[in-house]
VEXDO-165449 format. One record per atom (N, C-alpha, C, O): residue number from 0; residue in one letter; x, y, z. Coordinates in pm, 1 decimal, decimal comma. Layout:
// VEXDO-165449
<NUM; 'A'; <X; Y; Z>>
...
END
This chain:
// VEXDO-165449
<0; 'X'; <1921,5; -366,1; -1554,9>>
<0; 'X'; <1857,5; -489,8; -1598,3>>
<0; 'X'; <1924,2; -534,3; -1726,7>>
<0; 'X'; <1952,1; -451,9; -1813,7>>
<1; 'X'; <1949,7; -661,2; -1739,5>>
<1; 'X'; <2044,5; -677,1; -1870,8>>
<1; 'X'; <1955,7; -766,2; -1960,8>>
<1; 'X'; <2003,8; -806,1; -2066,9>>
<2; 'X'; <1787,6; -811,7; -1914,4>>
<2; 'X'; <1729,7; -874,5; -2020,6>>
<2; 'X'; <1603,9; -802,9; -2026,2>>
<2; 'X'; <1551,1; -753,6; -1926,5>>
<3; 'X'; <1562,6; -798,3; -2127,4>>
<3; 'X'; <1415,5; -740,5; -2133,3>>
<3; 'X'; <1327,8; -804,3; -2052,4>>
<3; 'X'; <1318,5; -926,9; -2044,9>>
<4; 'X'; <1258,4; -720,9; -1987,3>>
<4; 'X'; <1077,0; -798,7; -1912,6>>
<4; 'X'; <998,3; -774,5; -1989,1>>
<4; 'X'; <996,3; -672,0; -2057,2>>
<5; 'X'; <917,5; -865,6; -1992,4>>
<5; 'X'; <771,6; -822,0; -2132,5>>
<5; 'X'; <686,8; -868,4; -2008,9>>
<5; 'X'; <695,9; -960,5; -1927,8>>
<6; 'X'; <587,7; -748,9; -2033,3>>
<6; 'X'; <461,7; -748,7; -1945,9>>
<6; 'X'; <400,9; -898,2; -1867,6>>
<6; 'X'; <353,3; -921,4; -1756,5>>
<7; 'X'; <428,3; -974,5; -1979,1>>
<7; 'X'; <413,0; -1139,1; -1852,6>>
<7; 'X'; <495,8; -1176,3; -1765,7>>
<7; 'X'; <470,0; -1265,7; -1685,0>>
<8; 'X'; <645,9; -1090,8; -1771,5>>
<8; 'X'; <696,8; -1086,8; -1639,6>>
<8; 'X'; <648,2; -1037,2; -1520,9>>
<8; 'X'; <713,3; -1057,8; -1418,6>>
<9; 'X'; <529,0; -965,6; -1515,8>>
<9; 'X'; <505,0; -943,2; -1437,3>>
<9; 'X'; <332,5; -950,0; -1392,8>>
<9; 'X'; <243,9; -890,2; -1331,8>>
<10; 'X'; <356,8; -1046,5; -1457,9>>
<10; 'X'; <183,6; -1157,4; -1393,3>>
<10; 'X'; <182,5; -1200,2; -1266,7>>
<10; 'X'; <68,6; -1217,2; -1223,3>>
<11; 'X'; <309,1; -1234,3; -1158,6>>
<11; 'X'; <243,7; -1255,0; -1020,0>>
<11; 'X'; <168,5; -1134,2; -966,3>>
<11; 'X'; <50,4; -1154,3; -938,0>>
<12; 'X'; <217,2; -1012,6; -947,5>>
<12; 'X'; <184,5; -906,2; -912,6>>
<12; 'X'; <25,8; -879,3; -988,5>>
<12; 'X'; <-64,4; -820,2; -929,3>>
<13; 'X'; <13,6; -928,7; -1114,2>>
<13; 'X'; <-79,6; -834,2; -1173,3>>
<13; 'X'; <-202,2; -987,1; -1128,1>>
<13; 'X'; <-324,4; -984,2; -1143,0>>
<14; 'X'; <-161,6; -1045,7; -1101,0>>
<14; 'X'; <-261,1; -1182,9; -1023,3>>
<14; 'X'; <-313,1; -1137,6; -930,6>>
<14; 'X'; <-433,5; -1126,1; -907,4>>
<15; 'X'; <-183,7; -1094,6; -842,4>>
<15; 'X'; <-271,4; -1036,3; -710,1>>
<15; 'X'; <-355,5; -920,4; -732,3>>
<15; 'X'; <-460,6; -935,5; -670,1>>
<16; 'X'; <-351,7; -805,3; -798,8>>
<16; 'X'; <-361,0; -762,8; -825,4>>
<16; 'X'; <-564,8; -753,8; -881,1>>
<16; 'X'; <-661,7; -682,9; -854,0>>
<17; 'X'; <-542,3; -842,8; -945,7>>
<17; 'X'; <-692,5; -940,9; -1012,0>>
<17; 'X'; <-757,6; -986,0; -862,1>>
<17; 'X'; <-847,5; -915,1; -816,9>>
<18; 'X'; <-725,0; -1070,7; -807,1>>
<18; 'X'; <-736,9; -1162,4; -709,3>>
<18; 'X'; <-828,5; -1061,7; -595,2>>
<18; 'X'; <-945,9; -1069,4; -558,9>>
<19; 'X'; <-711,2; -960,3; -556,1>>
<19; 'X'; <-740,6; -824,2; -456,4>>
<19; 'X'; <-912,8; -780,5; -493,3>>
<19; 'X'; <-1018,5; -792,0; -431,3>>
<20; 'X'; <-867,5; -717,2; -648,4>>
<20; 'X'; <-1042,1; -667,0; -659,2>>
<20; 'X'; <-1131,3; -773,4; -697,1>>
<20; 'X'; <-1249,5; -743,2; -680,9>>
<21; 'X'; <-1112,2; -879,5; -739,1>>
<21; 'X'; <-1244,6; -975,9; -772,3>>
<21; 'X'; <-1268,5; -1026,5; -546,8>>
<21; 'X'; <-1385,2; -1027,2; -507,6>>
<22; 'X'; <-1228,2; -1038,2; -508,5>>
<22; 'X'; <-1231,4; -1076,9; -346,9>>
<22; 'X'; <-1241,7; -942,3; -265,0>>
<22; 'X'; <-1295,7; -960,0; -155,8>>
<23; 'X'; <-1192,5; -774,2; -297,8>>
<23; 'X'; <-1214,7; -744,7; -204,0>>
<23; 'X'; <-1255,3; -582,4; -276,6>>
<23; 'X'; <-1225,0; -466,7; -247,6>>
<24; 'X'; <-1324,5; -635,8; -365,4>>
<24; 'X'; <-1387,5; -480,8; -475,8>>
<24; 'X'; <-1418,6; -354,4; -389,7>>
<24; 'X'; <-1397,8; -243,5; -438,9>>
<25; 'X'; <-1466,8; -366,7; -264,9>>
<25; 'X'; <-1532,4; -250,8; -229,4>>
<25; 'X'; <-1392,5; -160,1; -138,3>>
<25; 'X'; <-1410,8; -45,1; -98,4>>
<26; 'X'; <-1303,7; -208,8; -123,8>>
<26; 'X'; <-1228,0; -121,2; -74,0>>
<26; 'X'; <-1133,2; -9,3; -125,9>>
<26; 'X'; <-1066,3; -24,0; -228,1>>
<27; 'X'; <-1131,2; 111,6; -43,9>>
<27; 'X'; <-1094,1; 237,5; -105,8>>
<27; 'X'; <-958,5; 188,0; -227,3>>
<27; 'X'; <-872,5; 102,8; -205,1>>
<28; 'X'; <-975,8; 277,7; -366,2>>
<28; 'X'; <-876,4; 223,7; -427,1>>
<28; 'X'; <-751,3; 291,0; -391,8>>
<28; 'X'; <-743,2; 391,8; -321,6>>
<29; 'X'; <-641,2; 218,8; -453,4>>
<29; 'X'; <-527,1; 266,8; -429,7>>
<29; 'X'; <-437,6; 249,5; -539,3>>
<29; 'X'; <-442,1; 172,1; -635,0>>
<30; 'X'; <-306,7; 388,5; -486,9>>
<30; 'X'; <-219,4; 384,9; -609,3>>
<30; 'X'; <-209,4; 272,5; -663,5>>
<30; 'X'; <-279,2; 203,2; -589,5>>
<31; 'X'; <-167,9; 202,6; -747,3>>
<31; 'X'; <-84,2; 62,3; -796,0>>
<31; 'X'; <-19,8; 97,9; -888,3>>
<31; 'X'; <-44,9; 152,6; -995,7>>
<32; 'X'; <116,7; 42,6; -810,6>>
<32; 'X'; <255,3; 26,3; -866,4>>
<32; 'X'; <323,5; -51,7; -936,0>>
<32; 'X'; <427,8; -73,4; -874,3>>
<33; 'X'; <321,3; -112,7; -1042,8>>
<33; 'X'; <416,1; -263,9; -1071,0>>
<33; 'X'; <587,7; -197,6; -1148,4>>
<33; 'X'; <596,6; -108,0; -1232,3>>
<34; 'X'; <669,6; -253,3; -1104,4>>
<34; 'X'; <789,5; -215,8; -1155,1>>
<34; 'X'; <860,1; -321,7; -1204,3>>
<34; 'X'; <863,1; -421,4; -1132,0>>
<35; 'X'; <930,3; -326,6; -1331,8>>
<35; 'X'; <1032,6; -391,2; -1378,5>>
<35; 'X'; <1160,7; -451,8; -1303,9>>
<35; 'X'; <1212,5; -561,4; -1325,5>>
<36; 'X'; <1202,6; -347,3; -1204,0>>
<36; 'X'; <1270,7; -393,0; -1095,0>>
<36; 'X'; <1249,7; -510,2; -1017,2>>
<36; 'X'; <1340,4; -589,2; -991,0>>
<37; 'X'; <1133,6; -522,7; -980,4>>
<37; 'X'; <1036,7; -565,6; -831,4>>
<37; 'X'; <970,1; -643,7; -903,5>>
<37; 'X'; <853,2; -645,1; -864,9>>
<38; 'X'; <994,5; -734,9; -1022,7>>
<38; 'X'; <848,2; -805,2; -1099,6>>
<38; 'X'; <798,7; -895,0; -996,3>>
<38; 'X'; <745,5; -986,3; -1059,4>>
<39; 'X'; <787,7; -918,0; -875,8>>
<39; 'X'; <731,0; -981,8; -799,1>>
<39; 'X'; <638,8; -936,5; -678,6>>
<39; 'X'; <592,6; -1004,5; -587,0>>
<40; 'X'; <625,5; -797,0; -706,8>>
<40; 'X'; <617,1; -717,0; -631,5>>
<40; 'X'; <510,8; -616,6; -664,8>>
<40; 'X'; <522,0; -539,9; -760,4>>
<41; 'X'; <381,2; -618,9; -563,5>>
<41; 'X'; <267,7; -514,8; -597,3>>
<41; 'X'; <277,3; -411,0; -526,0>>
<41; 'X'; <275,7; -442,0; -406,8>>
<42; 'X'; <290,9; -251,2; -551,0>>
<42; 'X'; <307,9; -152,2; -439,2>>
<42; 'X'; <140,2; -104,6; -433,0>>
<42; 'X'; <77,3; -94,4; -538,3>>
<43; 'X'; <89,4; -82,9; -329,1>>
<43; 'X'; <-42,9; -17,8; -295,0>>
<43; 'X'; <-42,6; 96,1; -227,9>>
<43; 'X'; <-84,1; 77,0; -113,6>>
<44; 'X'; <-8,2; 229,0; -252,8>>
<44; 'X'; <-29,3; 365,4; -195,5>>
<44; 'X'; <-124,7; 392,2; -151,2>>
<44; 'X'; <-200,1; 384,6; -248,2>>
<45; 'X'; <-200,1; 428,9; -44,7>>
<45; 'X'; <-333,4; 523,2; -49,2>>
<45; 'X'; <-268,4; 662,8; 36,7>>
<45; 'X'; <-176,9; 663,3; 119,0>>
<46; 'X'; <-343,2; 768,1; -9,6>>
<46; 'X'; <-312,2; 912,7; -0,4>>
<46; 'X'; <-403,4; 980,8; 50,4>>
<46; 'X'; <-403,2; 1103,3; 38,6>>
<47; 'X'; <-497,1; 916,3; 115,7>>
<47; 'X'; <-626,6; 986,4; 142,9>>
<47; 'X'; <-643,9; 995,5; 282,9>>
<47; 'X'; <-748,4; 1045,7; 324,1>>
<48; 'X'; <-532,9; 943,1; 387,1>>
<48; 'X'; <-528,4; 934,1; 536,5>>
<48; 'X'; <-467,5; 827,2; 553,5>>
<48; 'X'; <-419,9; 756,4; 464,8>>
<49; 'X'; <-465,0; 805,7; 688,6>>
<49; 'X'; <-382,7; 712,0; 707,3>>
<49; 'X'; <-523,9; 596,7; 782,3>>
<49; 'X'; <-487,8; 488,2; 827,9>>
<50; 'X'; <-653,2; 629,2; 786,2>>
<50; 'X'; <-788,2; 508,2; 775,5>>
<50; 'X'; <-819,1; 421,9; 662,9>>
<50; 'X'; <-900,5; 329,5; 660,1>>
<51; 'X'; <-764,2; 452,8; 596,0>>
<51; 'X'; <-773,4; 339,5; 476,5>>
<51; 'X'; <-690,4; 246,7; 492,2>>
<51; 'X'; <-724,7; 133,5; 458,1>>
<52; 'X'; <-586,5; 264,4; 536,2>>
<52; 'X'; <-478,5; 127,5; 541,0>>
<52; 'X'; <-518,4; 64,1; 662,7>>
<52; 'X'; <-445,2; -31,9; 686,5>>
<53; 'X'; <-616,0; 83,9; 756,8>>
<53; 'X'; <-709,2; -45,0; 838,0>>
<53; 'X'; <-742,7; -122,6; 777,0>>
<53; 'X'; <-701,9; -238,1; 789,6>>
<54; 'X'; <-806,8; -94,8; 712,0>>
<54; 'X'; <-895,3; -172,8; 608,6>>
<54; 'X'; <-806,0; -264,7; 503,6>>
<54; 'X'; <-831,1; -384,0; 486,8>>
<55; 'X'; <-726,8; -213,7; 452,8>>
<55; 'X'; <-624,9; -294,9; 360,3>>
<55; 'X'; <-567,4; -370,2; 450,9>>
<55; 'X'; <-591,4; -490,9; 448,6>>
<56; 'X'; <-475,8; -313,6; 553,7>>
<56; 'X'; <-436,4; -425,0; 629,2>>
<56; 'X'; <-483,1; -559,0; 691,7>>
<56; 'X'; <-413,2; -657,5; 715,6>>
<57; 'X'; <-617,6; -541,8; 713,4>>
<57; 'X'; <-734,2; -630,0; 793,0>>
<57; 'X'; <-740,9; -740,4; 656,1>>
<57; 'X'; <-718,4; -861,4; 654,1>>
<58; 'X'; <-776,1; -658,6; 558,5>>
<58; 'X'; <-768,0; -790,3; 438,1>>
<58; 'X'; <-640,7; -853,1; 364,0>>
<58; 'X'; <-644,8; -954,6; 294,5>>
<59; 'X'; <-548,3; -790,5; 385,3>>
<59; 'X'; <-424,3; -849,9; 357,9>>
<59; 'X'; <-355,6; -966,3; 487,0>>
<59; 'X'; <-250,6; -1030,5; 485,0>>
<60; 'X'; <-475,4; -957,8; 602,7>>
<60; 'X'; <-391,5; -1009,5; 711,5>>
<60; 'X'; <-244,0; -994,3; 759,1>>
<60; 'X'; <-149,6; -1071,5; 776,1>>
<61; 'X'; <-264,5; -868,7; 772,3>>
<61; 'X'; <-115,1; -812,8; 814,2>>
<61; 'X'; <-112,5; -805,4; 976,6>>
<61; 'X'; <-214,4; -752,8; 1021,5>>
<62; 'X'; <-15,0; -848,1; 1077,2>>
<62; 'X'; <-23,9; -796,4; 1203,7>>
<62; 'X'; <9,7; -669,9; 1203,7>>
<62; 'X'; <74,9; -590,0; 1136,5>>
<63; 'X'; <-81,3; -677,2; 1339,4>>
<63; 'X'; <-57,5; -469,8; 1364,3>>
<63; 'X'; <59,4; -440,9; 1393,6>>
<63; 'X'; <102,1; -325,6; 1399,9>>
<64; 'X'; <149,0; -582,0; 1423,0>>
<64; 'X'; <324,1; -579,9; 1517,7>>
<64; 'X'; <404,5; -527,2; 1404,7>>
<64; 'X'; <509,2; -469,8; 1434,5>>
<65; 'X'; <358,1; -542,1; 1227,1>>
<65; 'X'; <425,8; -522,5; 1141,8>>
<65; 'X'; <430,7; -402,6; 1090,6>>
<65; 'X'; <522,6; -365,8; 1017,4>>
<66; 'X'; <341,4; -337,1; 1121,3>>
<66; 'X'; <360,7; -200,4; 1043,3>>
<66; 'X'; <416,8; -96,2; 1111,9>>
<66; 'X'; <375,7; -48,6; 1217,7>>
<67; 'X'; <499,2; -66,9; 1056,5>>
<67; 'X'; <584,3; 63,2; 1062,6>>
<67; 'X'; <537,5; 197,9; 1049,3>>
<67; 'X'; <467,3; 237,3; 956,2>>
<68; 'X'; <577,3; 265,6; 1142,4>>
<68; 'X'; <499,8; 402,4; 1135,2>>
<68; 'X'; <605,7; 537,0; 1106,1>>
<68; 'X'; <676,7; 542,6; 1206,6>>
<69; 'X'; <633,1; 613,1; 1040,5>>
<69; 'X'; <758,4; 686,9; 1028,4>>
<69; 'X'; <718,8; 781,6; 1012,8>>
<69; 'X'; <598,2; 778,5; 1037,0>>
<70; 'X'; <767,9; 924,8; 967,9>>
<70; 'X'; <720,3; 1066,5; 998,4>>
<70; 'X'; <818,5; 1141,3; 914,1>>
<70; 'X'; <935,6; 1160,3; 947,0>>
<71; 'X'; <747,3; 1194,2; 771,6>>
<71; 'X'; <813,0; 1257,0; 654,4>>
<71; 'X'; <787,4; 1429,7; 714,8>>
<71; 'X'; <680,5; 1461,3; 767,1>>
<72; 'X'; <884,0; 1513,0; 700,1>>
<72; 'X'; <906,4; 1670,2; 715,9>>
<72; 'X'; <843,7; 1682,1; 814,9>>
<72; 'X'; <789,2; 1791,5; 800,5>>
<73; 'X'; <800,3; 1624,3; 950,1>>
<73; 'X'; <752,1; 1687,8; 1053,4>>
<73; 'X'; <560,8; 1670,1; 1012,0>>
<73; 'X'; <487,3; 1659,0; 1110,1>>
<74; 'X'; <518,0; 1669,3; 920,7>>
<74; 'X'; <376,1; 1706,7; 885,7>>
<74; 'X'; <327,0; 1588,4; 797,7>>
<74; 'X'; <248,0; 1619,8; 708,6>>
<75; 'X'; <359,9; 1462,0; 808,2>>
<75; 'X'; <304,7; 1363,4; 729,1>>
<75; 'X'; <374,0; 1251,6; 793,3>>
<75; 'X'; <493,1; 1236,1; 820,5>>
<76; 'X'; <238,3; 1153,3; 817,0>>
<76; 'X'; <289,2; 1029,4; 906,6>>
<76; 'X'; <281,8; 954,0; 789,8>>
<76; 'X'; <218,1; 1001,8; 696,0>>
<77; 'X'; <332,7; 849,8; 778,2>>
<77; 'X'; <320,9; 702,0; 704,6>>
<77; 'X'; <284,7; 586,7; 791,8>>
<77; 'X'; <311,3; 588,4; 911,9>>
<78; 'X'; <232,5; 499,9; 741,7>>
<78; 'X'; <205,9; 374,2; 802,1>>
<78; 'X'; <254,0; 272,5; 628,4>>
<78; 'X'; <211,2; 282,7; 513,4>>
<79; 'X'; <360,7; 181,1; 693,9>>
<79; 'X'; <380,7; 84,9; 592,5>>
<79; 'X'; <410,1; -67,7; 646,0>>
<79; 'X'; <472,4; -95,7; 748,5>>
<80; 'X'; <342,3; -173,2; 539,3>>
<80; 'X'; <360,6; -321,5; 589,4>>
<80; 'X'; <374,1; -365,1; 450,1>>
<80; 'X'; <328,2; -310,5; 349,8>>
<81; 'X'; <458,7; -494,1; 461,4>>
<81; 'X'; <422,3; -617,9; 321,5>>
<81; 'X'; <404,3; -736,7; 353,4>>
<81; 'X'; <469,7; -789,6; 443,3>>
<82; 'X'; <318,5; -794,4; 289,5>>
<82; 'X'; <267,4; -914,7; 278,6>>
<82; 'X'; <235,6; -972,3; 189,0>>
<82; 'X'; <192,8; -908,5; 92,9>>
<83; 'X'; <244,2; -1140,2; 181,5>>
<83; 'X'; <286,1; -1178,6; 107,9>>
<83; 'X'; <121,0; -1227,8; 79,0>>
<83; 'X'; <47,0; -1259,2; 172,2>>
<84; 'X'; <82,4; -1228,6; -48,6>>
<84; 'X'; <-68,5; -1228,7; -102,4>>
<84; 'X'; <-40,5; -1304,9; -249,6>>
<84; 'X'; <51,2; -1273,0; -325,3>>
<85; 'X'; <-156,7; -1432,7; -280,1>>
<85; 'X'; <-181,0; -1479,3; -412,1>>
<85; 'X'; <-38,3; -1484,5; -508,1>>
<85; 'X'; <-47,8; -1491,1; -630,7>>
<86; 'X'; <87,4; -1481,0; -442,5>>
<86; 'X'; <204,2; -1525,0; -493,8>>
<86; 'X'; <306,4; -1403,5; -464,6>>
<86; 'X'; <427,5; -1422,7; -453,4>>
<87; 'X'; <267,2; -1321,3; -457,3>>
<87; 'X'; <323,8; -1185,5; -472,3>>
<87; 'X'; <339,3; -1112,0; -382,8>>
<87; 'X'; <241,1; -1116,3; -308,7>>
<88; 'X'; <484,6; -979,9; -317,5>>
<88; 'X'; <494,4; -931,1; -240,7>>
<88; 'X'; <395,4; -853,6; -219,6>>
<88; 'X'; <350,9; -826,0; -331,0>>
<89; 'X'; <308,7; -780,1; -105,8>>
<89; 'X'; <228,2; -678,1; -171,5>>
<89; 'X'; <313,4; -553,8; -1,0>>
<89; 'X'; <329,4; -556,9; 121,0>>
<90; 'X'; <342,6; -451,7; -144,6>>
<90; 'X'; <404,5; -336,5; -5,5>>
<90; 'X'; <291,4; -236,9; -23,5>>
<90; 'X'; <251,8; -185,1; -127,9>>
<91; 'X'; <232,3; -215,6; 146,0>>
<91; 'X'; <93,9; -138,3; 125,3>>
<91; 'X'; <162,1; -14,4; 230,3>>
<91; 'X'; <214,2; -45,7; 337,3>>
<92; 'X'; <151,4; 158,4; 172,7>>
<92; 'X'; <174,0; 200,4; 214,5>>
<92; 'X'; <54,1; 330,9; 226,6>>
<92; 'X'; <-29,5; 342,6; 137,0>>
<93; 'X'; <55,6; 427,4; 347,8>>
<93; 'X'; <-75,1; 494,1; 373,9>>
<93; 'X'; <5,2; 627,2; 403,6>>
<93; 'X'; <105,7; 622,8; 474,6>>
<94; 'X'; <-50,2; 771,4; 336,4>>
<94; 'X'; <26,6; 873,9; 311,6>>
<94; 'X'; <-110,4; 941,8; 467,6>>
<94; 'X'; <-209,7; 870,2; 480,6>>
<95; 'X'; <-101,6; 1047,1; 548,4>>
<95; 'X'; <-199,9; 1101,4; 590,8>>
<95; 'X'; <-105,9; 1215,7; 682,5>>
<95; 'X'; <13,4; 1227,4; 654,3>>
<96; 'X'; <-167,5; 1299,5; 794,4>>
<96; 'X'; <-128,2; 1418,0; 819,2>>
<96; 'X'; <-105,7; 1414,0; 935,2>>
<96; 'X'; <-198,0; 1376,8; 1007,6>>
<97; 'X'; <3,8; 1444,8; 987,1>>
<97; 'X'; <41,1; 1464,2; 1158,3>>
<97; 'X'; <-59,5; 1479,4; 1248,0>>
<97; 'X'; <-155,7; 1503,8; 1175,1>>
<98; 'X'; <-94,7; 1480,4; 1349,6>>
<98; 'X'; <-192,2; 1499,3; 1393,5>>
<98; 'X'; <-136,3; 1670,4; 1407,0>>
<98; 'X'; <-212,3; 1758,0; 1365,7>>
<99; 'X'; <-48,6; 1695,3; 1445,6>>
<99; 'X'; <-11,5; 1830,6; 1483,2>>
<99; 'X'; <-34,0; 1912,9; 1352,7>>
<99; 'X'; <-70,7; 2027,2; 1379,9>>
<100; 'X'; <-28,0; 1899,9; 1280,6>>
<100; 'X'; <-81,0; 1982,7; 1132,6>>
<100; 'X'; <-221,5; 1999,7; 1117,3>>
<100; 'X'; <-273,9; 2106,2; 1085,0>>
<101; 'X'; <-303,8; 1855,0; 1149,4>>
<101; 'X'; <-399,5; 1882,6; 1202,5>>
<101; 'X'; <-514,2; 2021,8; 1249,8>>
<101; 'X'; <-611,4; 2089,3; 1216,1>>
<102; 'X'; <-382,0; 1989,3; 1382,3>>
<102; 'X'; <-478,1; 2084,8; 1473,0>>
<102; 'X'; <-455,4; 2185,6; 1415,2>>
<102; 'X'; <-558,0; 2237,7; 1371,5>>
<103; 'X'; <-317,0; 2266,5; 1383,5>>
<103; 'X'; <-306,2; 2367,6; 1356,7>>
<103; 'X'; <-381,3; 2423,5; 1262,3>>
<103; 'X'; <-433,5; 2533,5; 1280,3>>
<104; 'X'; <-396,2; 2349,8; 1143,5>>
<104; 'X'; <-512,4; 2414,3; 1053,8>>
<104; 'X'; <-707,3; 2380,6; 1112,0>>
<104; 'X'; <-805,3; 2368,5; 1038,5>>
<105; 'X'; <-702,2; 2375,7; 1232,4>>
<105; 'X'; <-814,9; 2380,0; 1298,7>>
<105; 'X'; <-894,3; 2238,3; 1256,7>>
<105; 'X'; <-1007,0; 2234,0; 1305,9>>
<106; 'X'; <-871,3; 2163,4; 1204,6>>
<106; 'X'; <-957,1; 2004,7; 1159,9>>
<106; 'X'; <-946,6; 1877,4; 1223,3>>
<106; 'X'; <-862,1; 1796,4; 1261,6>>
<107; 'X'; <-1024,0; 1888,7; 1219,7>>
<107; 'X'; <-1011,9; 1738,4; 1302,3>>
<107; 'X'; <-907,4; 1568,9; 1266,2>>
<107; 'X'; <-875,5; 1534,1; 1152,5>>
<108; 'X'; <-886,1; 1519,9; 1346,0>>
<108; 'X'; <-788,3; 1410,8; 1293,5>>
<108; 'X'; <-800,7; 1302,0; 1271,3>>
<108; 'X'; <-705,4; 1236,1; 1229,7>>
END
C-alpha cells in the first residue's frame, strides 16, 4: 500500500457492518474482519457449524447457486458466498465438521 488508510477508509464496510446489526441483531454473531487491503470489503466468519450460514445467507439474499462448498484436511467443510450489501462486499464464510468426523467421534451432524 503506498498511502496511508485512516479508519474512515474504511466506513463502507463498517456501514454495513452497522446496517447488518441495527436490521438483523438477533443473528448468531460472527467473526468480523475489515482489512486495509479490502477497504471495501466486510469478511463474516462463523465457526460454530456450518447452520449458521443459513441464516446469514437468507438475510444477505444470497442464492443457494452461489455458495461454494470446499473441504479443508479431509475433516472440515466450508460453505462460502459474497454479496454485495449497504455498499459493501460482504464475504460470508461458515467453518463446521465433515460429516465423516462426525460420525466417527459418535455425534450427531
Amino acid at each position: 500500500m503506498s498511502e496511508l488508510l485512516t479508519l474512515a477508509g474504511l466506513s463502507v464496510p463498517m456501514r454495513a457492518l452497522r446496517t447488518l446489526a441495527a436490521e438483523y441483531g438477533d443473528l448468531p454473531v460472527p467473526h468480523v474482519l475489515f482489512s486495509p487491503f479490502f477497504p471495501e470489503r466486510l469478511d463474516l466468519s462463523l465457526h460454530n457449524g456450518l447452520g449458521e450460514f443459513e441464516v446469514w445467507r437468507a438475510a444477505l439474499d444470497i442464492d443457494p447457486e452461489q455458495v461454494e462448498f470446499r473441504e479443508q484436511a479431509g475433516d472440515t467443510w466450508t460453505l462460502r458466498a459474497t454479496a454485495p450489501y449497504a455498499g459493501a462486499e460482504v464475504r460470508l464464510i461458515a467453518y463446521g465438521s465433515a460429516l465423516d468426523s462426525v460420525r466417527e467421534r459418535g455425534g450427531d451432524a
